[in-house]
N, C-alpha and C positions, 0 to 999 in steps of 0.2 A: 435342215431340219430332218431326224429321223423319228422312226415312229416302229416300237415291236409289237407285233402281233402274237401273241398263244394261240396256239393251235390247240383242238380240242383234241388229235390225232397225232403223233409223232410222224414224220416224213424223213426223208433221207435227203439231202441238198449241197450239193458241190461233195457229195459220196459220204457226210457226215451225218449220223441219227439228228435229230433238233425235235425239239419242240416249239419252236418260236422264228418268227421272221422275221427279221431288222428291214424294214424298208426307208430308203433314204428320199429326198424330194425328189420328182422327176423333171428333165430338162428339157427343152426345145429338143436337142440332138436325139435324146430317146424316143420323142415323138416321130421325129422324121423319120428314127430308123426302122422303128416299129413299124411307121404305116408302107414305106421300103420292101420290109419285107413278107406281109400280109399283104399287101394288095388293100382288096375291097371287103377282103373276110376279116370282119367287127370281132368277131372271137379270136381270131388269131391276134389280132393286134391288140386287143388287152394284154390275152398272156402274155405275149413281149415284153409289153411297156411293165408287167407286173413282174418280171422275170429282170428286165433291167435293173428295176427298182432295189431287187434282192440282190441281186449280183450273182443271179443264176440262168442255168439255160430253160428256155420254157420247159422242156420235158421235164424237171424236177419239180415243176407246178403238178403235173397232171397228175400226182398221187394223192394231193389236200381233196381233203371232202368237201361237199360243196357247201356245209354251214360254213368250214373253213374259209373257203372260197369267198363267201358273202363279206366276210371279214378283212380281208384282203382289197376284194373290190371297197367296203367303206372307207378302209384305211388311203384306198390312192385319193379317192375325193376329197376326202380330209386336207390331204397333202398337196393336192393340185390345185384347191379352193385357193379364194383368196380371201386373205386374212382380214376379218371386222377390225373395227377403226374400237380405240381403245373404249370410246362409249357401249360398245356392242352391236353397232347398226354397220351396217353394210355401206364400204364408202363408194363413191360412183368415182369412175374416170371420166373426164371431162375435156375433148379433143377442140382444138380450135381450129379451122383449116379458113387459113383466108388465102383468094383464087388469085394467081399471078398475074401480073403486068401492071 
């Protein structure tokens, strides 16, 4: 699943003008890598993971404004939610762990 964003600001991204960011779903691997290589700094590791998303390097982030930004952060929670059940309601997961021996 991908998702474009408008930007209210032109940016420059992989060295191209845009107005717009295509962000694709994110992965396990992108989380891992993200938090890899942020540590425990919560701002670094969004940009990452939003920077993955785009299939750019974070420094091409740091030019969106931050309405921009606000958009972006909406669009990954979008993307990283999980999907309502076709009624509209939020479905549950439902684990069964029965104990060995």
């Amino acid at each position: 699943m991908n998702e474009t964003i408008k930007l209210s600001t032109p940016i420059t991204l992989n060295q191209l003008p845009t107005n717009q960011i295509i962000f694709r779903e994110p992965t396990v691997g992108d989380q891992l890598d993200a938090r890899q290589l942020a540590g425990n700094d919560d701002a670094k590791f969004e940009m990452t993971m939003l920077a993955n998303m785009a299939g750019c390097a974070p420094d091409d982030l740091r030019q969106v404004t931050l309405r921009d930004y606000g958009k972006l952060q909406k669009a990954y929670l979008r993307l990283s939610a999980e999907e309502p059940a076709a009624d509209g309601k939020q479905s549950a997961v439902v684990a069964v762990v029965t104990p060995a021996g």
